[in-house]
Structure formats: structure tokens, C-alpha cells
C-alpha positions in Angstrom: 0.0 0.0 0.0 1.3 3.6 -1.0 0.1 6.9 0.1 1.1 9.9 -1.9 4.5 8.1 -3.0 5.5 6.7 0.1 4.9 3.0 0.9 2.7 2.5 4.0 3.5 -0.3 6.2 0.5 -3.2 5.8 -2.3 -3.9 7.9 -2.6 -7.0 10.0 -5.1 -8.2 7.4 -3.3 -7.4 4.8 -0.2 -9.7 6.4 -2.3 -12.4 6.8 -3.8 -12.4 3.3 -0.5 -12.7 1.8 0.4 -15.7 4.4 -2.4 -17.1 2.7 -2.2 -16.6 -0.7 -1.6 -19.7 -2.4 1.3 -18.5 -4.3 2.8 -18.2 -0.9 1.8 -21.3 0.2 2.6 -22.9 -2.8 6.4 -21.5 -2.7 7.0 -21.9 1.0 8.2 -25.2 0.9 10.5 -25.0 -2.0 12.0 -22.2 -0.5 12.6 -23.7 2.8 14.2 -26.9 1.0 16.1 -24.0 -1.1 17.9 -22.9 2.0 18.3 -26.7 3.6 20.3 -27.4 0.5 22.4 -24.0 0.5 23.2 -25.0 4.1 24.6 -28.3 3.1 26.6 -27.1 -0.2 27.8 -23.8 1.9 28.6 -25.8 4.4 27.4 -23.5 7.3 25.0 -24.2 10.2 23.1 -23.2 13.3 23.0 -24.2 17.1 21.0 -23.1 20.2 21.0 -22.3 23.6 17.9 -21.9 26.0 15.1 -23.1 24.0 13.3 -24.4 27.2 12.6 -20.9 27.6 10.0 -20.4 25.2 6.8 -21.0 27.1 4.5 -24.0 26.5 1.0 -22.6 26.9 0.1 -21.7 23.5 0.1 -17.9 23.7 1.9 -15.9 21.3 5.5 -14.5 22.1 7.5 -11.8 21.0 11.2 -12.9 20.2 13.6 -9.5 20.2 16.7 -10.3 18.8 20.2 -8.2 18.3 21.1 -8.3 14.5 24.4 -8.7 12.8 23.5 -10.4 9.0 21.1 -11.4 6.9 21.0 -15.2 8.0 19.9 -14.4 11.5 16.5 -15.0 10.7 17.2 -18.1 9.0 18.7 -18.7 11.5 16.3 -18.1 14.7 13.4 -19.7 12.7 15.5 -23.0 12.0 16.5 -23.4 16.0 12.7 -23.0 16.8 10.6 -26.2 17.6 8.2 -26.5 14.2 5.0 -25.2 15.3 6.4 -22.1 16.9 8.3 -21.4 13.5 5.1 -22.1 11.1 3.4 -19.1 13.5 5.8 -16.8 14.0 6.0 -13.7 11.4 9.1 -11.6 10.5 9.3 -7.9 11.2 11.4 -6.9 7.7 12.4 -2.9 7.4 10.2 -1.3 4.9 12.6 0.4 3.5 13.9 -2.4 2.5 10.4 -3.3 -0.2 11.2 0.3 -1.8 9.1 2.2 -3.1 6.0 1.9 -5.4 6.9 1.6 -8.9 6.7 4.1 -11.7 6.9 2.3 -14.6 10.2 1.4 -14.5 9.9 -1.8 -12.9 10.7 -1.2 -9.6 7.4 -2.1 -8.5 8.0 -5.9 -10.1 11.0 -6.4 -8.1 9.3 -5.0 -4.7 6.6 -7.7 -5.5 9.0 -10.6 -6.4 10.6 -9.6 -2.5 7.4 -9.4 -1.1 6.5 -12.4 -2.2 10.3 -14.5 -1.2 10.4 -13.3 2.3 6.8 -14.1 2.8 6.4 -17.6 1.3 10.2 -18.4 2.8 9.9 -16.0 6.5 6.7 -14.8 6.7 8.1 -11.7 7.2 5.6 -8.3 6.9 7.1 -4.7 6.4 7.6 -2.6 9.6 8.4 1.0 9.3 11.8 1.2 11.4 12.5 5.0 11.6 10.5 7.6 14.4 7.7 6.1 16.1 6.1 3.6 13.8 2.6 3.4 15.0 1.2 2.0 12.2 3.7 -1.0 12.2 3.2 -1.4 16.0 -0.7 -1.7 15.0 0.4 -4.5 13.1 2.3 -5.9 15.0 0.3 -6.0 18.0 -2.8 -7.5 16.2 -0.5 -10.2 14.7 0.0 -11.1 18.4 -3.1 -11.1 19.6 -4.5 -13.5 16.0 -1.8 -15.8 17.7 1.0 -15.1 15.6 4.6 -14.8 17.6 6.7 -11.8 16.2 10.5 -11.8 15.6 11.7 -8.0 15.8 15.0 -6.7 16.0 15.2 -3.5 18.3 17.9 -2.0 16.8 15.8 -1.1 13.7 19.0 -2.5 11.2 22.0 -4.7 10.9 25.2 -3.5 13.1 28.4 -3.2 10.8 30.7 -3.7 13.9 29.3 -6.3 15.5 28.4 -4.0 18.5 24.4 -3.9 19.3 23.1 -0.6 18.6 20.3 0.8 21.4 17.1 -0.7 21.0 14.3 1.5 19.7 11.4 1.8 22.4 8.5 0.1 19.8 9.7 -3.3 21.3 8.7 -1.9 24.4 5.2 -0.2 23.6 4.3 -3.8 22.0 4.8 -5.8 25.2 2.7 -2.8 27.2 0.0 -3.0 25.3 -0.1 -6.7 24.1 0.9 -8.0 27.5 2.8 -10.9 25.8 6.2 -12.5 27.1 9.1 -10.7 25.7 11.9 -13.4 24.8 15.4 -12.0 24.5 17.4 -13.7 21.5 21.0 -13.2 21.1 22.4 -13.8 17.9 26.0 -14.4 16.9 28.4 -15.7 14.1 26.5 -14.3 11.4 28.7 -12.0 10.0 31.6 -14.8 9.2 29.1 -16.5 7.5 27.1 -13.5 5.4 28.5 -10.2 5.8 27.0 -6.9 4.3 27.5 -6.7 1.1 27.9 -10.2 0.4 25.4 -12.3 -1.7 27.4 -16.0 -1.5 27.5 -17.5 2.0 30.5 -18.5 3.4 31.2 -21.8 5.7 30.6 -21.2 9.3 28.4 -21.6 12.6 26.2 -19.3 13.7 25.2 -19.4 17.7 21.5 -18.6 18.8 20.6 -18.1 22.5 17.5 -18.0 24.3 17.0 -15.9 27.5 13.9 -16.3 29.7 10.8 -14.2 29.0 10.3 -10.8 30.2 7.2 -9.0 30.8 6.7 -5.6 31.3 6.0 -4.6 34.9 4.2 -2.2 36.7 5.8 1.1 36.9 7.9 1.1 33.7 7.8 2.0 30.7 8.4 1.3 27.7 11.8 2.9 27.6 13.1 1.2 30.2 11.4 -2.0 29.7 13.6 -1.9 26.3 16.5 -0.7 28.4 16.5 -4.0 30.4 15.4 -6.2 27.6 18.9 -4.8 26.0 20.9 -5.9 29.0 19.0 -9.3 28.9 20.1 -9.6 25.0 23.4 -8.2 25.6 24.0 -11.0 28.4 23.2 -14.0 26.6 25.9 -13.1 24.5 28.3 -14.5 27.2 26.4 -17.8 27.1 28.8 -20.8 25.5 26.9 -23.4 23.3 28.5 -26.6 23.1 
């Protein structure tokens, strides 16, 4: 959806019609194979840490990860058990589906990418600069139709390796959705698909789990975010055999 040039960030509706499409469920599986067969020929893998953290009750979770690469997702989504992964959706920077086309094309190619991390992430676009309340509409309604979310608070991939401060939007979510906030550190990435690289290269990446938060009475959303950071930033210390 576009509004006056700019492209608006979708509508929980909208983010579930796409899951459904049938192109989209159609292409999912291939996809997923796609990346199973990179992993092998690439030879590069993932392991985790903590996954007896995620709660077993059925309600929808919010997983808030640093991010250093492109594979992290692939990554998160292959170290969770199967049904959390077939319900949780992707929060993707909108930025990153440019802009409506003219004409030119462009609009093809932000189709064809719509339609890849979909079918292959279930990732949605999420407006990642200011206070995206729109996005955080969406987001929180995907939560509440049972989906989990996967954000990452820093709003874009760190080029050092260092975590950026996590926007507050991670934190107005788990206000007003009341859902458990699980802390996901992410590591090894970079070795393995750094920015500006297109071929992966052997490697491991390391994915931790940290128990859930929940945002408490008397805080807000700022420093909810500030100790889901320190949560994040700890798990980074954790070894995985």
C-alpha cells in the first residue's frame, strides 16, 4: 500500500492475506528446501542455547533479537521447535520493499521480494524509523491473532558487531499486548554473510535464548527496552557446546 509516493506499512489483514495466498503457500516449501540445500553445499549451520525458555502454553510470544547479518532470521526460525516457526512472522524494514513503482519496474521487483520473504519468513514490512505506530498496529494485532513476532530493536543490521540501542516500539508492544518478551542473542552471522555479500560463506552461527520478560508495573516502555537490551546483551556471554 502507498500513500502519496510513500509505501505504508501493511495492515494485520493485509499480512495475513499474503500468508495465505496460495502462491505463498505454494512457494514456501520449496523455498525452505532451497535454504536446507544451500546450508549443506555452503557448508554453514546453526546451534541453540535456551530453547526451554519459550513458554509452552500456547500464547503468542514476542522474540527480540540483536542483528548482525542477513541469516539471523534463517537462523532463529530453523532453532525453533516447528510449530512455533510455522506461527511466527518476521518484522522486515520497509525500506527495505522500496518504493512503489513508476513504470520502471521497480514495482516488479518489490513484488518478487514481497512475495520471497513471505512464502520463505513470513516476514511483513515494519516502518523502522521515528515512532512507527502503524507498524506497531500491526504488529500488535499479529499477536493477539496468535502469531509470535521476531523484531530486531535496533531497527538495522550492526556493521561492527556491536548492538546498537534498542528502539522503544519493542517496548510499547509488550505494554499494550501483555505478551512475554523473549530475549534472542544472535551471533556468528557476519563470518558467514556479511553486508554486502550475496554468497555464504562456511561457518556456525550461535543462537541463544533468555527467559521471557514481561513488562511490569511502573515502567515504561523505555526502560522495559533498556533491560530487555541488558537481557540480550547477556546471553551473548552464554557458550553453546
Amino acid at each position: 500500500m502507498s500513500e502519496n509516493g510513500r509505501v505504508l506499512a501493511p495492515t494485520a489483514d493485509e499480512v495475513e492475506r499474503r500468508f495465505r495466498s496460495p502462491v505463498v503457500v505454494v512457494t514456501r516449501p520449496a523455498i525452505i528446501g532451497a535454504v536446507g540445500m544451500l546450508r549443506v553445499a555452503r557448508r554453514f549451520s546453526w546451534h541453540s542455547n535456551g530453547i526451554g525458555h519459550l513458554n509452552g502454553d500456547g500464547r503468542s510470544m514476542l522474540f527480540a533479537a540483536n542483528h548482525q547479518s542477513h541469516v539471523d532470521t534463517a537462523a532463529i526460525l530453523g532453532t525453533l521447535p516447528r510449530t512455533e516457526r510455522n506461527r511466527t512472522a518476521v518484522a522486515a524494514a520497509l525500506d527495505v520493499f522500496g518504493h512503489p513503482g513508476n513504470g520502471d519496474g521497480r514495482s516488479l521487483k518489490r513484488e518478487c521480494l514481497q512475495l520471497f520473504v513471505a512464502a520463505g519468513f513470513h516476514a511483513f514490512a515494519f516502518d523502522r524509523h521515528g515512532m512507527p505506530l502503524r507498524s506497531i498496529r500491526t504488529a500488535a494485532q499479529l499477536l493477539r491473532n496468535g502469531w509470535n513476532v521476531l523484531m530486531y530493536p535496533e531497527g538495522t543490521r550492526s556493521r561492527t558487531g556491536r548492538m546498537a540501542p534498542f528502539k522503544p516500539g519493542v517496548g510499547v508492544l509488550a505494554r499494550f499486548t501483555g505478551r512475554p518478551v523473549v530475549p534472542v542473542h544472535v551471533s556468528g552471522g557476519r563470518r558467514i554473510l556479511p553486508c554486502g555479500a550475496t554468497v555464504p560463506r562456511p561457518g556456525r552461527v550461535a543462537v541463544r535464548y533468555g527467559a521471557a520478560l514481561y513488562f511490569e508495573a511502573g515502567e515504561t516502555a523505555l526502560t522495559f527496552t533498556a533491560r530487555l537490551q541488558e537481557a540480550v546483551h547477556e546471553l551473548g556471554s552464554i557458550e553453546i557446546a
